[in-house]
C-alpha positions, -999 to +999 in steps of 0.1 A: +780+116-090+777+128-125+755+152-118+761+189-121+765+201-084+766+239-070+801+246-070+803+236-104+786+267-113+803+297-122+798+330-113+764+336-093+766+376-088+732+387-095+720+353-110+681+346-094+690+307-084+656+286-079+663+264-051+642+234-045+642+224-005+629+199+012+607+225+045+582+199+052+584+204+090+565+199+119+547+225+130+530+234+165+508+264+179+523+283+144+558+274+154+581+250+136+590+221+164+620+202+150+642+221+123+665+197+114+655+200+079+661+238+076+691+232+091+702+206+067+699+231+039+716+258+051+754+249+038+737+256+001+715+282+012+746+303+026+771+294+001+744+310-028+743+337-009+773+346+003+788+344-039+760+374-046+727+352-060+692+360-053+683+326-034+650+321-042+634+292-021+605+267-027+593+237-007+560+223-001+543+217+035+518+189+046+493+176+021+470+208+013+453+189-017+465+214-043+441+242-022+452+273-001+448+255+039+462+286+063+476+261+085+497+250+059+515+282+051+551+286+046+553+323+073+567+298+109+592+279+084+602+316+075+608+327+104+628+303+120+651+302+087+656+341+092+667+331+127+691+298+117+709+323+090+703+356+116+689+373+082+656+388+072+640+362+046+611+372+026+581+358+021+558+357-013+514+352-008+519+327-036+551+306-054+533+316-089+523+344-106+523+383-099+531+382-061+560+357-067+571+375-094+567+405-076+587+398-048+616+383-070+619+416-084+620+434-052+657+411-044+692+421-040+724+399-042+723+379-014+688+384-007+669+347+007+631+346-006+606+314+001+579+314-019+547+299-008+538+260+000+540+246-036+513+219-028+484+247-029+487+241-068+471+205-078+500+210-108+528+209-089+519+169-082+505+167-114+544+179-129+522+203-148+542+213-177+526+251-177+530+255-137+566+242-144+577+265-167+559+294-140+583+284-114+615+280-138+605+318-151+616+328-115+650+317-121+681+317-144+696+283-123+677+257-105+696+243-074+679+207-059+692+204-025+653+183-015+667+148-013+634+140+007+611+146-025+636+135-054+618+101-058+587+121-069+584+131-105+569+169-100+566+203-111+595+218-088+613+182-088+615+173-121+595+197-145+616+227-138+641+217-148+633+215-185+628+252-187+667+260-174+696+256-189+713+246-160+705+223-127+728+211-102+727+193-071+730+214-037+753+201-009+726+179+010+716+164-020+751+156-026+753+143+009+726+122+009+739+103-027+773+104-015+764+081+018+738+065+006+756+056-028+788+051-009+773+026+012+759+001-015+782+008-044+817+001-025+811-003+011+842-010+037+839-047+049+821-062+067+790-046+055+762-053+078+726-039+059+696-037+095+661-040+077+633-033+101+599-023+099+560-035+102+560-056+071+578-077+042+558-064+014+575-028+024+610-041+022+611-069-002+625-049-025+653-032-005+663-071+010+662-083-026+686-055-034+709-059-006+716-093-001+735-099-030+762-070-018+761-072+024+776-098+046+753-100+068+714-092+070+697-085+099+662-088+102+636-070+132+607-055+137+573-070+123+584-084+090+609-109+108+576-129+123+566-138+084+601-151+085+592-169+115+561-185+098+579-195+068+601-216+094+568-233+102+567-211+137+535-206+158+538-164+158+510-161+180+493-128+172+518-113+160+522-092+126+524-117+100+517-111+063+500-144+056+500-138+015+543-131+016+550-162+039+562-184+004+582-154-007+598-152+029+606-189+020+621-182-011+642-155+004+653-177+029+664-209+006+685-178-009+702-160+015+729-186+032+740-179+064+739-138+056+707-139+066+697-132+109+664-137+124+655-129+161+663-160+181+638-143+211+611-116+212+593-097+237+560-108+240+526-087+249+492-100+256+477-067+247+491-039+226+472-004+219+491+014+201+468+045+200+475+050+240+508+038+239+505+011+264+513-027+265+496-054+288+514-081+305+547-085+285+577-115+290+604-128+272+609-160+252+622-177+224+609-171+189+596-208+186+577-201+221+553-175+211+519-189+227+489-185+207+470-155+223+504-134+226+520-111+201+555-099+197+570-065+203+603-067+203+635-084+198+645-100+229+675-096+248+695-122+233+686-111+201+692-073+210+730-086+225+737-111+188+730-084+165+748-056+185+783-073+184+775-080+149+769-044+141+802-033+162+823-058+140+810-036+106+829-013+088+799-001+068+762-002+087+730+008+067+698+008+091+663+013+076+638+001+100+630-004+136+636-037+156+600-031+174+570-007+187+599+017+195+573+044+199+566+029+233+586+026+262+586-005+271+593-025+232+620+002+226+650-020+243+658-036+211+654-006+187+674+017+209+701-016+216+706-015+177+711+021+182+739+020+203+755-004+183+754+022+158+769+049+177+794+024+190+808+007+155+808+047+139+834+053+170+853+025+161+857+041+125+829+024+106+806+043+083+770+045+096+739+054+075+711+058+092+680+057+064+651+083+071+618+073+085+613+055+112+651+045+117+658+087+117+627+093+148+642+061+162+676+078+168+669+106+176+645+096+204+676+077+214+696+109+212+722+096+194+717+110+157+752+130+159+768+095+170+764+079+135+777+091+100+745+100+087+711+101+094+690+109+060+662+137+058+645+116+032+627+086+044+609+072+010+635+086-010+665+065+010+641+035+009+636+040-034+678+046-034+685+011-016+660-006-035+681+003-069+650+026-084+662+059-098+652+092-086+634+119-111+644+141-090+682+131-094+674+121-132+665+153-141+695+172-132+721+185-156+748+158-164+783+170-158 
């Protein structure tokens, strides 16, 4: 990376270090439910801290619509960060102005501040340039350690940083384009790249990217029953994105033999997703869908092809699940793929797990600590892979 990163910097005693963290959390009865992305930041939170800076913290929470929305405040994520670095962390009523200011003031060396949800300022979308150079007047350094957010251009993102002389990359950020840069830029072969997901349209630009550099391709999830279409394959009524069916073609005349289609599905004649329940369901081939059925799942031939392809793999990148995961009974091929995972990373491969979907996927299968690395930024990891750059990584200081 050559990007300025936080051990680059010199001595912190005393400096106020604006750090930019991804705290977008969920939340339940004023309570923070999963902290996996507090946790995440904590190797840069306690590093600042323990060489003397004032760690002040931003992040944003939900989607307030640049107004104050009490439900939306930053106090639960506070809380529960006091109790993951067993410290007292301070809060500010605002992340601008006199009562941010104010409480900056009131810091020690070593002292952890989080200012208030960023998103109650319209500007901090808008990269305002004035509300920009507000938040950089907190600070002498500006850390980015929110990979989630770095493939937005704002305020606390991007603007910031034109306001400091210096800023770096914090040790999840460095993480994240470490594994995620790793993977595409030179992966351990066989590389095996598992695109899943609802449609084409969201992907087409991550497969375009990837097929060029894997081995192997493996297609689930919704998108692979356009594939099936552009094979001239009754899909039943299964998701098909009948405008992309010629570019499914076209990526199929181009891929070889890299790329892998389901060769059976799981089949529903009723699916509400809302309740989380599916009708009738069977098995069968993926030229054998009838007309008043719709697919689910990859079957468990499918499931069994694409696992021993994923255990042969040095390098695995997964973005996207095989099927309706969220529901018990089309998450066999999902959670098959997820084993897999767990399986080749024994076996000494390097497993990236991209955010999203893929990251409540594997966890629900409990195996997120089986695989390499499971990425905190779902958008952002799908941007990286399709070869867009990140303002958020742009903007940092060049070594």
């Amino acid at each position: 990376m050559a990007k300025l990163f936080i051990e680059d910097l010199a001595d912190l005693k005393s400096k106020r270090v604006l750090v930019r963290v991804d705290f977008n959390v969920p939340l339940k009865d004023g309570v923070v439910e999963d902290p996996k992305r507090i946790v995440a930041s904590l190797p840069t939170i306690q590093y600042l801290a323990a060489k003397g800076a004032r760690v002040i913290l931003m992040s944003h929470l939900g989607r307030p619509d640049g107004k104050v929305e009490e439900s939306m405040r930053l106090a639960p994520v506070a809380a529960e960060l006091s109790k993951q670095l067993a410290k007292p962390v301070a809060t500010a009523s605002d992340c601008v102005g006199p009562a941010a200011q104010a409480a900056v003031a009131k810091m020690q060396d070593g002292d952890v501040l989080l200012l208030e949800n960023l998103r109650f300022h319209a500007a901090e979308e808008a990269n305002d340039p004035v509300f920009s150079k507000e938040l950089a007047s907190l600070g002498d350094v500006y850390v980015n350690d929110a990979f989630g957010t770095a493939h937005r251009a704002h305020a606390s993102t991007a603007g910031v940083t034109g306001y400091l002389k210096q800023s770096v990359a914090g040790y999840l950020m460095k993480k994240e384009l470490d594994f995620l840069g790793g993977a595409i830029e030179s992966p351990k072969r066989p590389f095996v790249a598992i695109i899943g997901g609802a449609k084409v349209s969201g992907k087409i630009d991550v497969i375009r990217q990837m097929l060029p550099k894997v081995d192997k391709l493996i297609i689930g999830g919704g998108m692979a029953y356009t594939f099936a279409r552009a094979k001239g394959l009754e899909t039943g009524r299964s998701l098909v994105e009948v405008d992309k069916v010629e570019l499914a073609k076209q990526i199929l005349k181009e891929s070889g033999d890299k790329l892998m289609l389901p060769s059976d599905c799981l089949i529903t004649d009723h699916l509400d997703f809302k309740a989380r329940t599916l009708g009738a369901t069977k098995t069968c081939a993926i030229e054998a869908i009838p007309s008043d059925w719709e697919a689910v799942d990859i079957g468990p031939v499918t499931t069994e092809k694409y696992a021993s392809v994923i255990r042969g793999a040095k390098t695995v990148l997964w973005n996207g699940p095989m099927g309706v995961f969220e529901i018990e009974g089309s998450s066999k091929g999902t959670f098959g793929v997820a084993a897999a995972l767990a399986e080749a990373t024994a076996l000494g491969a390097i497993t990236v797990v991209g955010g999203g979907d893929s990251a409540s996927a594997i966890k629900k299968a409990g195996l997120s600590k089986k695989v390499s690395h499971v990425s905190t930024g779902g958008g952002a990891s799908l941007e990286f892979l399709e070869g867009k750059p990140l303002p958020g990584v742009l903007a940092l200081t060049e070594k």
